[in-house]
DRENZA-424754 format. One record per residue: residue in three letters; y, x, z of N, C-alpha, C in turn. Coordinates in steps of 0.05 Angstrom, whole numbers, plus 32768, in hexadecimal, padded with zeros to 4 digits. Example, Ala and Ser with C-alpha at 12.3 -4.5 7.8 and 13.67 -1.06 7.14 Angstrom:
<pts>
ALA7F8E8108809C7FA680F6809C7FBE8108809C SER7FD38101808E7FEB8111808F80018102809D 
</pts>
This chain:
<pts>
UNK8293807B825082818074823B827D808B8228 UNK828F8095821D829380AD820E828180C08216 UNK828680CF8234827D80E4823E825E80DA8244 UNK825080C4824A823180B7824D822480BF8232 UNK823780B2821B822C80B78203822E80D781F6 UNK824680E281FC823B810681FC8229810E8202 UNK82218106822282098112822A81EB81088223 UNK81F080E9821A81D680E0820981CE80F681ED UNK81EC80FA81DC81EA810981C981DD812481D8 UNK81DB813481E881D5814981ED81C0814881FA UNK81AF813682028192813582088188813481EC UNK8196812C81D9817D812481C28178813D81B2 UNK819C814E81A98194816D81A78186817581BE UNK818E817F81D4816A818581E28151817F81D5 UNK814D816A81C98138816181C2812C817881A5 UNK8147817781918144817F817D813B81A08181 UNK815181AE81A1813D81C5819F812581CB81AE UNK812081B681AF80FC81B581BE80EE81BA81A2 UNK80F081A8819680E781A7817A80E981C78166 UNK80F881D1817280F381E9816380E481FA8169 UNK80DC81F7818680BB8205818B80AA82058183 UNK80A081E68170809381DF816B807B81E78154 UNK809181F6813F807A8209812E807582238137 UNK807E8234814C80818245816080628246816D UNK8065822E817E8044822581928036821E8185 UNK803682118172801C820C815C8012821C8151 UNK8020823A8146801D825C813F8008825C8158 UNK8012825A816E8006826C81857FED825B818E UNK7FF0824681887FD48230818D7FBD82368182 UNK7FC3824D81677FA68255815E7F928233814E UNK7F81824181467F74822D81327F6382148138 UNK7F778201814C7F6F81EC81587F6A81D78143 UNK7F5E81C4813A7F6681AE812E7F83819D8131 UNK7F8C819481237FA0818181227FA481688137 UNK7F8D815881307F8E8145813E7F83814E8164 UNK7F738163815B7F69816C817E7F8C81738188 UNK7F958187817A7FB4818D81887FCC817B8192 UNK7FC88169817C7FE0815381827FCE8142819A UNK7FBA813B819A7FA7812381B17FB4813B81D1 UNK7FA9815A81CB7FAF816781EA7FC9816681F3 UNK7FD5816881D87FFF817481E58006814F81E3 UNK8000814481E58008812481E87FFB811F8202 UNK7FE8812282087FD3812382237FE9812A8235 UNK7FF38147823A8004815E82478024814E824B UNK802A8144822F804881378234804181198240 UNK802D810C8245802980F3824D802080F6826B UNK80198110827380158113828E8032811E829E UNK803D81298288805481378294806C81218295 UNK80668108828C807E80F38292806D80E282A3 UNK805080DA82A8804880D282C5805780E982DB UNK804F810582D68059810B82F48073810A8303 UNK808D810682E180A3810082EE80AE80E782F8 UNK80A180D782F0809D80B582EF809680B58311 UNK807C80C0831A807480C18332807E80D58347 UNK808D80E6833E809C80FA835680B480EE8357 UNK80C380E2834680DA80CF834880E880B98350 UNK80D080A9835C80C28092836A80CF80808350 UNK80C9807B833980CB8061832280A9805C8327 UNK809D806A8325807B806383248078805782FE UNK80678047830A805E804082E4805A802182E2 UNK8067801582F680697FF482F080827FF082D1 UNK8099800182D0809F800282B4808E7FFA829C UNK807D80088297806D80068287805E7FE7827D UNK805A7FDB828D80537FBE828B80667FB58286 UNK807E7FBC828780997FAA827C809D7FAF8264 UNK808E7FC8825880997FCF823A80917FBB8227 UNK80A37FB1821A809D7F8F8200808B7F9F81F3 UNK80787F9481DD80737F9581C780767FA281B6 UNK80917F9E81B180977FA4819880A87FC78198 UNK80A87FD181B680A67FF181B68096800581C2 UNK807B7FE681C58063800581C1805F800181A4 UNK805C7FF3819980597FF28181806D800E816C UNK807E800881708096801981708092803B8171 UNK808580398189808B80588194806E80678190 UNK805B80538196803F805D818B803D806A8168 UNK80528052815E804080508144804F8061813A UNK806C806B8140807980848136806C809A8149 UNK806080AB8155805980BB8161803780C28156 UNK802280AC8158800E80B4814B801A80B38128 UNK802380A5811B802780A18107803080B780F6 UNK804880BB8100805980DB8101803D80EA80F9 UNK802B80F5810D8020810F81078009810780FE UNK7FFD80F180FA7FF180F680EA7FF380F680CB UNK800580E880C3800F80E180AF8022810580A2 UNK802D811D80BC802E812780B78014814180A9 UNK8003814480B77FED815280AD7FE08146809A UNK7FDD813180917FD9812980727FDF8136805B UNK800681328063800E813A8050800A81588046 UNK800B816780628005818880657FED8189804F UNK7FD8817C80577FB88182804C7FBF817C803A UNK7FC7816C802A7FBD816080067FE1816A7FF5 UNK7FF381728000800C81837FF08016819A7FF0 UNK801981AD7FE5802481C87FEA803C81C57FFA UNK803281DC8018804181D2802E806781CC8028 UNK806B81DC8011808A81DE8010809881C98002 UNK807B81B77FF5808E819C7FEF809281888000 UNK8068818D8019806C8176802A808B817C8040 UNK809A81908045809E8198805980BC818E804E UNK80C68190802F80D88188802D80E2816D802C UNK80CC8163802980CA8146802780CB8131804A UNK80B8813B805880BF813C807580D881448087 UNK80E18156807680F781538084811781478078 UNK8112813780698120811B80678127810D8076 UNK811E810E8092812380F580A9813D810680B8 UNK813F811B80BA8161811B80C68177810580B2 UNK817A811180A0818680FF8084818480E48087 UNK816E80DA8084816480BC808E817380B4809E UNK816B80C380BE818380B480CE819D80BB80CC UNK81A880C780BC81C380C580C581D180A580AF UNK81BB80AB809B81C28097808781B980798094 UNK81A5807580A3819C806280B181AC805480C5 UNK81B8806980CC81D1805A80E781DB804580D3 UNK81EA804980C38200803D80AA81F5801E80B5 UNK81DD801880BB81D57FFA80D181DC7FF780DB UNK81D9800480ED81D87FF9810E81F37FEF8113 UNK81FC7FDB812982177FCE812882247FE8813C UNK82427FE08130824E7FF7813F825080188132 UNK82448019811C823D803781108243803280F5 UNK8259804480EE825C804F80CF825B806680C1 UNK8253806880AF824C808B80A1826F8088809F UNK827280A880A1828B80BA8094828580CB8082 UNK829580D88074829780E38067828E80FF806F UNK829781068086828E8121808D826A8121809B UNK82628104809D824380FF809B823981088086 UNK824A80F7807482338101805E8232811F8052 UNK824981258053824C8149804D823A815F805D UNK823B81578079822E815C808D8210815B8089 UNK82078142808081E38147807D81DF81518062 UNK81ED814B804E81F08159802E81E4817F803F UNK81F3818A804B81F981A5804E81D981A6805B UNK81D7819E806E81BD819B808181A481A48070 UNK81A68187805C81898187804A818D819B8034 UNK81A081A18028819D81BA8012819381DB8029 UNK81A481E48042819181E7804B817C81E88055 UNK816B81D28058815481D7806A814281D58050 UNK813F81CE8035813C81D8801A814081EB8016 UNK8152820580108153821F801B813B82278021 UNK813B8226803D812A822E8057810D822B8054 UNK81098214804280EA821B804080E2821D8028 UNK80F2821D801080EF822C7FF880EC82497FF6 UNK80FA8251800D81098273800D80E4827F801B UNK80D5826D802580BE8274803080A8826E8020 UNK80A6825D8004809482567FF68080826B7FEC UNK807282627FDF805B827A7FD5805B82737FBB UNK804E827F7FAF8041827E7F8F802F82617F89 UNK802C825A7F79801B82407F708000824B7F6E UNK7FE082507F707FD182597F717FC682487F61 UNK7FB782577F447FB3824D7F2A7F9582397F37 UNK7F9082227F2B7F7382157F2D7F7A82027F47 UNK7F9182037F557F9581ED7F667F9E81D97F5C UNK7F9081BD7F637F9881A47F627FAF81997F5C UNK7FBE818A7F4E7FD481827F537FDC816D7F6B UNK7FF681727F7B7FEC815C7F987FEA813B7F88 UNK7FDF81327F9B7FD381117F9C7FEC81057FA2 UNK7FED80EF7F9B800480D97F9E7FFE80D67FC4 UNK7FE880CF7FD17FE380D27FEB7FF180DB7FF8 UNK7FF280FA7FF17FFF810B80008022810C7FFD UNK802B81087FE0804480FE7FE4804B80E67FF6 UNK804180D47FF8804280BC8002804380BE8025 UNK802D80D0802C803280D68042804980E88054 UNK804F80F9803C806D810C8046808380F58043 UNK808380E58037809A80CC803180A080BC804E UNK808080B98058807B809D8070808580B6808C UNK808380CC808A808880DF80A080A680DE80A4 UNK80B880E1808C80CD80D7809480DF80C58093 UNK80D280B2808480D98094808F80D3808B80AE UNK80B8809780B680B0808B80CF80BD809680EA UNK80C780B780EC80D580BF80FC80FA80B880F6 UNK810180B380DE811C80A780E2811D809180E8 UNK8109807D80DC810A806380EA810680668102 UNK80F5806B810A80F0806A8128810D80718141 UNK8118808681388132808E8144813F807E8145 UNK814F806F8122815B805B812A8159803E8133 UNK81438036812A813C801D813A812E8021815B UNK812380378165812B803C818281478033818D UNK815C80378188817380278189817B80058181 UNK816C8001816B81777FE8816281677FD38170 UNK814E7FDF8170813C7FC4817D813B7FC381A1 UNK81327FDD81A981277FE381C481377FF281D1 UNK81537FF781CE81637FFB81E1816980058200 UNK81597FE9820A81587FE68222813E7FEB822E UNK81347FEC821E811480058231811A80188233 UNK8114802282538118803E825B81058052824B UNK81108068824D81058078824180EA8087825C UNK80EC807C826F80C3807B827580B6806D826D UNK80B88061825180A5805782448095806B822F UNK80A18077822D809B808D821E8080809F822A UNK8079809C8241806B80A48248804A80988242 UNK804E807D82418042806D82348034806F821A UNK804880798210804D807D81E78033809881E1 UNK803D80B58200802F80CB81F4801980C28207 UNK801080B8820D7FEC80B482207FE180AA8207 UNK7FE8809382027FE5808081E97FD8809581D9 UNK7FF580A781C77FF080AE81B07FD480C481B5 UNK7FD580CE81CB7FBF80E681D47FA880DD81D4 UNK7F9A80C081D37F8780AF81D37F8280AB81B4 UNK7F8D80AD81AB7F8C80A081857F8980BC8182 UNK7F9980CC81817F9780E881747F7A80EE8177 UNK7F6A80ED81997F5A80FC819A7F4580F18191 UNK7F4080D3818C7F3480C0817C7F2F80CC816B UNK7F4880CB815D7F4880D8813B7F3480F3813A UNK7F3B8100814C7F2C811C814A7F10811C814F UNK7F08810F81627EE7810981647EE180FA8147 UNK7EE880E2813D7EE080DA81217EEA80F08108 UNK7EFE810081047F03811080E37EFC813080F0 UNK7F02813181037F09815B810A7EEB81668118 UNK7EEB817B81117ED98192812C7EE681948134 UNK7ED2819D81547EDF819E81697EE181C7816B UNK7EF981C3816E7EFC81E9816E7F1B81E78186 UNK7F1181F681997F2381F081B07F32820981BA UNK7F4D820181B97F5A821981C77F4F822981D8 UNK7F53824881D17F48825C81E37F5F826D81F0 UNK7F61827782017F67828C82157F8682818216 UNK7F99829082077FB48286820F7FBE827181FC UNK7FB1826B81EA7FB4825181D57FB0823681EC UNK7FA5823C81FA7FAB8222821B7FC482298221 UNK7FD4823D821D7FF1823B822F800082318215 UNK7FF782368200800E822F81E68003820A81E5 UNK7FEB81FE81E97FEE81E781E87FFD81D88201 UNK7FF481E8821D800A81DF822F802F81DE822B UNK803681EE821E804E81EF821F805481DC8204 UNK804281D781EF804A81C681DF804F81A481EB UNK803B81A181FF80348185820F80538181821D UNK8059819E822B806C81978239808E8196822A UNK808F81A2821B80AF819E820E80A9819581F3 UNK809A81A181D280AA819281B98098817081BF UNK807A817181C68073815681C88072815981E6 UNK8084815981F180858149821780A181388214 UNK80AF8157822380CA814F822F80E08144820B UNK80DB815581FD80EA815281E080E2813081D6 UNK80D6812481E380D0810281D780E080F381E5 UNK80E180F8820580F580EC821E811180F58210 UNK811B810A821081368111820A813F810081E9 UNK8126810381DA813180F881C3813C80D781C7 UNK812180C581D5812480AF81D9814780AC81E6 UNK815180B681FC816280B98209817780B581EE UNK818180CE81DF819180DB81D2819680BD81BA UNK817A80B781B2817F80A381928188808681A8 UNK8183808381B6818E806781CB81A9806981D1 UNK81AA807F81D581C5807781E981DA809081DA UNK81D880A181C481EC80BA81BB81EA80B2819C UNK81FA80CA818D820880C2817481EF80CA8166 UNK81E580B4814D81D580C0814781D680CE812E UNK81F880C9812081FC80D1810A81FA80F5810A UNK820880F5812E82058116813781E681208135 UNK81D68118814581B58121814681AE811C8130 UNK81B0810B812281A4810E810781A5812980F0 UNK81BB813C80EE81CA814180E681BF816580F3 UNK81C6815E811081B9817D811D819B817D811F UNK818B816D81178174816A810D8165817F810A UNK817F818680F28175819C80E1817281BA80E9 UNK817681B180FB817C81D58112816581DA8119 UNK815181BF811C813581CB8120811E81DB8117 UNK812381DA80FC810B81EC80E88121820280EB UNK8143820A80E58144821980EE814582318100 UNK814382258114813F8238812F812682378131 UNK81078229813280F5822C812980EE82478111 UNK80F7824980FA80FA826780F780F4827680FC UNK8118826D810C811F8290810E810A829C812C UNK80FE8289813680E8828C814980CD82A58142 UNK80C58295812880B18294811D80BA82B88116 UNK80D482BF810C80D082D580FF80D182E28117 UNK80E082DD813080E082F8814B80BC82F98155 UNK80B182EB814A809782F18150807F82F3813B UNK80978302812A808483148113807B83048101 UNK808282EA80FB807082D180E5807982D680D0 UNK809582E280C280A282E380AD80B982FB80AE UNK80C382F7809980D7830F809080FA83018088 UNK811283078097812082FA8093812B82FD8075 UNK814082EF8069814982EE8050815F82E4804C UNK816E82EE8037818282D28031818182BB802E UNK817782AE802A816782948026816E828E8044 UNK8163829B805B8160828B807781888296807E UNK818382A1806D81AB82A3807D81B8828D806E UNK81B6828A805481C2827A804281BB82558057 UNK819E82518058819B823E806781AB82338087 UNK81AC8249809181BA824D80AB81D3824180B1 UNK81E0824A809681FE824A80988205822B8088 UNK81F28222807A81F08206807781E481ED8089 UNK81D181F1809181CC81E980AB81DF81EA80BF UNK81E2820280CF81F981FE80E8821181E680DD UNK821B81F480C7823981E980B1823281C780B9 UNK821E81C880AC821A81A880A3821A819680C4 UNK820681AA80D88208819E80F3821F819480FE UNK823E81AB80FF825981AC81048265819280F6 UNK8260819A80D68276818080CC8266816880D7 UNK8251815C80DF8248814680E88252813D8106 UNK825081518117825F814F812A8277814E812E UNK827F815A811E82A48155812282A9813E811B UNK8295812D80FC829E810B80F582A680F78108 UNK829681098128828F80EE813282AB80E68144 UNK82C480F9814982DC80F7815082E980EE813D UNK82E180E2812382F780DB811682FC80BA811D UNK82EA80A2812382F1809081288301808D813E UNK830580A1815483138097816B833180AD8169 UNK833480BE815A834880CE8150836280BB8146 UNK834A80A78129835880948123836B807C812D UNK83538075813F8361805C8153837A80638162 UNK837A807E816B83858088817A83A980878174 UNK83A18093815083B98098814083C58078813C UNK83B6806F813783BA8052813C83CE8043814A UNK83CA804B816383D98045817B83ED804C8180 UNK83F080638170840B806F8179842780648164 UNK84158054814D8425804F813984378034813C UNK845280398144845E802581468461800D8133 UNK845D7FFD814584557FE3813C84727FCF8127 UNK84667FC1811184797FB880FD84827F9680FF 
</pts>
């Protein structure tokens, strides 16, 4: 049981460093619209779990078995998520929406404190404390100047960086609490779906301005790992692994994201990204180590002769 649930935990990091490609290929995607990008790389990850569905022999009779209540679930956190995240982008100066969005590691680790069977520790909470002061850091250390005659942001746009990470922590942990037992080829389901609404969306609010030359290989590779394979592994990881751990290494994502961004010339490193680093990783470690302390205990337990 232990060793199933390690390896659940270690599909869902997989997941987290898929996710760090993610502002990486969107650099390289060039000046696509929003909603056109998320509708194509949802397209790409919804084809790429039909073809494993169908080279696998499961096929897609699954899919008719999925309840209700996790397409509902998986749709409405996946379109919801992004669009709800480019909102916030458009109407807040990116370094508050970004700090505010990324709240949902935190969320879930605090969110388990539900689910039956799961209790925060002490080295949880120390652990995501460290996380979020750096990943605060990290995108402070990249801010810009206030540019005189701009707007003050709209309550909207706060509102929307709030629902971004309420909607991806919730979603994580109640993927567990409610829907469990749906395989994770439902998911395949989730990104066709969401690639249909997105591209909706984009024919009704966006121009159409379409990837050119190798900005097709940066939306392909987005389709296939941070929105393909990184949604399957996650689903996997929040079902069936610790989520106080993934919650927690979360935070690894904007940072290796980064340090991406700077090997391909986007930025200039600093103390700030070392200072972040070493709180981040820190905070990742003490979260992980918490999660030996309940069975450490029991253990010591046992050994204690009886009165």
């Amino acid at each position: 049981m232990q060793d199933s649930r390690g390896r659940s935990t270690l599909a869902g990091l997989g997941a987290i460093g898929l996710w760090a490609l993610l502002a990486p290929l969107g650099v390289a995607a060039g000046p696509v619209p929003p909603f056109l990008l998320t509708g194509l790389a949802f397209a790409v990850g919804g084809v790429l779990g039909l073809a494993w569905q169908l080279g696998t022999g499961r096929g897609l009779a699954v899919l008719g078995r999925v309840p209700p209540v996790a397409w509902v679930l998986g749709i409405g956190a996946f379109f919801g998520y992004h669009a709800l995240y480019f909102t916030a982008l458009q109407t807040l100066p990116p370094v508050e929406a970004l700090l505010i969005i990324n709240l949902w590691p935190l969320l879930i680790v605090l969110f388990t404190g539900l689910l039956p069977g799961e209790r925060l520790l002490p080295l949880h909470l120390v652990g995501v404390t460290c996380g979020l002061l750096g990943a605060a850091i990290l995108v402070l250390s990249k801010s810009e100047p206030a540019v005189a005659g701009v707007p003050a942001p709209s309550l909207p746009g706060y509102l929307a960086a709030v629902g971004c990470a309420l909607i991806w922590s919730g979603y994580s942990v109640l993927n567990r609490r409610l829907v469990a037992d749906v395989p994770s080829d439902a998911v395949t389901g989730f990104c066709l779906v969401t690639a249909v609404l997105a591209l909706l969306a984009h024919a009704l609010l966006e121009p159409a301005v379409w990837p050119e030359g190798a900005a097709w290989l940066a939306v392909l590779l987005l389709g296939l790992g941070p929105v393909g394979a990184a949604f399957f592994l996650w689903d996997h990881g929040t079902k069936h692994g610790r989520l106080q751990v993934l919650g927690a290494a979360a935070y690894l994502a904007p940072l290796l994201g980064t340090l991406l961004l700077l090997l391909m010339g986007r930025g200039q490193p600093s103390l700030g990204l070392l200072a972040a680093a070493v709180l981040i990783v820190g905070g990742a470690v003490l979260a992980g180590r918490a999660k030996a302390a309940p069975a450490e205990a029991t253990a010591a337990l046992s050994r204690t002769p009886s009165r």
